[in-house]
C-alpha positions in Angstrom: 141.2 53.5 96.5 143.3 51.9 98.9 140.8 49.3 99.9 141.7 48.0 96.5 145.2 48.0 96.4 146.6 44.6 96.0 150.2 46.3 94.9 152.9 44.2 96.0 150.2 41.1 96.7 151.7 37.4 96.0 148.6 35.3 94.0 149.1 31.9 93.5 146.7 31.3 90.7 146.1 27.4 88.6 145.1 27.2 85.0 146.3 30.4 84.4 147.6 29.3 80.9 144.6 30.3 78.8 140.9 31.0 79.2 139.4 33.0 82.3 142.5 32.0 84.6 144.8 33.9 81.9 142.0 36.9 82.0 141.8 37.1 85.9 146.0 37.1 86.0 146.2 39.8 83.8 143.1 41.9 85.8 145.6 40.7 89.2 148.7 41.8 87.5 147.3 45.2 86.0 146.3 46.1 89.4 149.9 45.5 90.6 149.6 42.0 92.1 152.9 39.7 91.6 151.7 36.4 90.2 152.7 32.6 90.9 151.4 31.4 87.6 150.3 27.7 87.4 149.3 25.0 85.1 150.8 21.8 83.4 152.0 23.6 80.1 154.8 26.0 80.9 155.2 27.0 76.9 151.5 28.9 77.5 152.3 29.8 80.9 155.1 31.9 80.0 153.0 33.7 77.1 150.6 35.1 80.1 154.0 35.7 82.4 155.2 38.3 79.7 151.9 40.1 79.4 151.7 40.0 82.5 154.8 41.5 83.4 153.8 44.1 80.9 152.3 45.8 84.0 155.2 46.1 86.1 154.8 43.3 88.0 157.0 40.2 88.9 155.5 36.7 87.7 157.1 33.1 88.0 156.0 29.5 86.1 155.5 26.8 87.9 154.4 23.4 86.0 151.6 22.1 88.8 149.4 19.5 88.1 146.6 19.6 90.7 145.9 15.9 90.5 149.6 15.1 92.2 149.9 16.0 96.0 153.8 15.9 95.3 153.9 18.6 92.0 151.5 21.1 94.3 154.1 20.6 97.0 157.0 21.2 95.4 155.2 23.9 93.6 154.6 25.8 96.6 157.7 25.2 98.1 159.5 26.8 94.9 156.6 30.0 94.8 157.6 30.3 99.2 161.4 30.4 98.5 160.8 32.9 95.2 158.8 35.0 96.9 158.4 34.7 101.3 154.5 34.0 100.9 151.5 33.6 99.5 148.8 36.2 100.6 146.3 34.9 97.7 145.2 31.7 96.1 142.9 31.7 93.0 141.6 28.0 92.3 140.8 27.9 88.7 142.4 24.6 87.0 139.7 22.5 85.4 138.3 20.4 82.4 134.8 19.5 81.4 133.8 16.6 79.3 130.0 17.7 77.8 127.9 13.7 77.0 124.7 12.7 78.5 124.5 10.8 81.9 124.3 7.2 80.0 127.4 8.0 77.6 130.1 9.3 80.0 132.6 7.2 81.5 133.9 6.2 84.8 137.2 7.7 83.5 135.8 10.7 82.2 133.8 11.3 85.3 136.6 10.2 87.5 138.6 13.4 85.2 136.1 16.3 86.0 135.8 15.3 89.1 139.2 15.1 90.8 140.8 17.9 88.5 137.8 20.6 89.1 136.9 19.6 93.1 139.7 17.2 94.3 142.4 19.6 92.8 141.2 22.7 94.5 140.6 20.2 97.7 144.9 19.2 97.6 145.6 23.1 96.2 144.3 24.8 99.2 144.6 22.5 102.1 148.6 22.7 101.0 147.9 26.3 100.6 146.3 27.4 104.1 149.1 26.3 106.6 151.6 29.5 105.2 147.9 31.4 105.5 147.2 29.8 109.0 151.0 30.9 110.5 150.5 34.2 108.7 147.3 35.1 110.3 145.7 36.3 107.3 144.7 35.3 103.4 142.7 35.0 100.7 141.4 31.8 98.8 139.1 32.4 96.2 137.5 29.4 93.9 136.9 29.3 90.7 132.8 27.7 90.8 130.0 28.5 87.6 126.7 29.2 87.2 126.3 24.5 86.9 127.0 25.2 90.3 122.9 26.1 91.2 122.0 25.3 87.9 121.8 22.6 85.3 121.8 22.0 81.9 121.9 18.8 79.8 125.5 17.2 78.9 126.8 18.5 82.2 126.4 15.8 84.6 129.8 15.6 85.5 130.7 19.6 85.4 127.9 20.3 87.6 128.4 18.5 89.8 132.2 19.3 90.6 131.0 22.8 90.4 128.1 22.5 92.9 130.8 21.0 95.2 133.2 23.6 95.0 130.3 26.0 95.9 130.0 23.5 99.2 133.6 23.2 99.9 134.1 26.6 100.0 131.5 27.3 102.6 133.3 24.8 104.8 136.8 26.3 104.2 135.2 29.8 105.2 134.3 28.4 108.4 137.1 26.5 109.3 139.6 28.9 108.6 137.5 32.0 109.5 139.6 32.0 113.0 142.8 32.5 111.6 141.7 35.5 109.2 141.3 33.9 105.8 138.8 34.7 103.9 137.4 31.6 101.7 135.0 32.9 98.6 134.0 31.7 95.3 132.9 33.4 92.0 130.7 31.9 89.4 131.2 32.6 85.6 128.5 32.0 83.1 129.8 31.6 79.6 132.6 33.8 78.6 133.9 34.7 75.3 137.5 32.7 75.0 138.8 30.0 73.0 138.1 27.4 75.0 134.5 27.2 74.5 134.5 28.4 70.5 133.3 25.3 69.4 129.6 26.6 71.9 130.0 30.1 70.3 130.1 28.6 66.7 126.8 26.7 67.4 124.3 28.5 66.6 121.5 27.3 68.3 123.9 26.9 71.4 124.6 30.7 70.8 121.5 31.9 70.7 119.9 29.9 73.7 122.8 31.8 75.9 122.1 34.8 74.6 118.1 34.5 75.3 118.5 32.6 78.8 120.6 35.5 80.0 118.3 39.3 81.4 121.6 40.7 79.6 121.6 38.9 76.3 124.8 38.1 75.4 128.1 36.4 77.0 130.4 37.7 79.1 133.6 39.0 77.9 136.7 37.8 80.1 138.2 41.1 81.4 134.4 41.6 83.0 135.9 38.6 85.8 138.5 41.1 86.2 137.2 43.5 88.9 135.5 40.6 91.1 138.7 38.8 91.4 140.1 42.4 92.3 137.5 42.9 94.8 137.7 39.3 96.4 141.4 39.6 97.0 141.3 43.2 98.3 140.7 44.3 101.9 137.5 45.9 100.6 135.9 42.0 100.8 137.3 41.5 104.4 134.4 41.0 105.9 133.0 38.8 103.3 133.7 34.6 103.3 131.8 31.8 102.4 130.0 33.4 99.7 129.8 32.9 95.7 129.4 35.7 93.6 127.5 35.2 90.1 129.1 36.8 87.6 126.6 35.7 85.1 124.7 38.6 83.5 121.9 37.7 85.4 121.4 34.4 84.5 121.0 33.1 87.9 118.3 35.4 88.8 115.7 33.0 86.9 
């Protein structure tokens, strides 16, 4: 369907080296989206660049880190020159350190915190002026379920996450006028790599399982038709929002 088609789309999308961002650029690229692929390790970055060229799409590495105002600028600058715009910006770098409240420190906090809030914060405030002088765009961040819920360990991760939920809500209505479209998604716990050492436990396993209506985790090419639909004309009339893509996990 055409309200769908994000063929010939430019995505600027972070932490698209592994994980969920490398799921959500191969859902963007199979649906014919060219892709300005981010993250600090360009040896993994260009392992997701040839998949997803694989599709038939076009897809450059940059080497951002999203804690440097300078590295997103001259990322940006490069992705502008390489391809005349950017019509879509996924926010999805972050890191999570799991301790309880009286064991984590400053510096860990300080981590979480400015890579998973104050990194989409400098991401899409250097993003939105080519949006603003284009009349039109799409930012979507990369929240979780910690967001509106809480679970022990997480002090730091929820919190980052429960302000990108916040921060996006204020981007919708500030840039509202000018046609961009500012939404976030939630994931619950997703099958990759980056969280085996959860799927290994099992206690850990089986609480997710139980605590979610659907009973099991999400697998990561189920992220791939929200991101779809969120960057599509078909969500036009959407901003502000977060969608749960959590099984149903929320709905307790």
């Amino acid at each position: 369907m055409d309200l769908f088609d994000i063929r010939g789309k430019v995505v600027l999308l972070t932490g698209a080296s592994k994980g969920l961002g490398k799921a959500m650029a191969m859902g963007l690229a199979k649906a014919g989206a060219d892709l300005a692929l981010c993250a600090r390790s360009l040896e993994e970055l260009r392992k997701t660049k040839a998949e997803a060229e694989s599709h038939g799409v076009k897809a450059n590495v940059y080497r951002m880190d999203v804690l440097s105002r300078a590295s997103i600028q001259e990322s940006i600058s490069s992705m502008i020159k390489d391809f005349g715009k950017i019509d879509i910006l996924v926010n999805n770098a972050g890191v999570n350190v799991r301790k309880p409240v009286t064991q984590l420190a400053e510096r860990e906090w300080d981590l979480v915190l400015d890579t998973n809030l104050k990194g989409y914060f400098l991401v899409a405030q250097a993003v939105a002026p080519h949006m603003i002088a284009r009349s039109k765009g799409k930012i979507i961040n990369i929240a979780s379920i910690m967001g509106t819920v809480a679970l022990d360990n997480l002090v730091a991760y929820a919190s980052s996450k429960g302000g990108v939920v916040q921060m996006t809500k204020v981007m919708a209505i500030e840039w509202a006028k000018h046609n961009i479209n500012v939404n976030a998604i939630g994931p619950t716990y997703f099958e990759t790599p980056l969280v085996a050492a959860l799927r290994d436990d099992p206690d850990r396993f089986r609480f997710i399982n139980e605590r979610t209506p659907m009973g099991r985790w999400g697998q990561p090419e189920e992220l791939e038709g929200t991101v779809i639909f969120l960057a599509s004309q078909a969500s036009d009339f959407i901003t502000g929002q977060t969608i749960y893509v959590d099984g149903g996990w929320t709905i307790w």
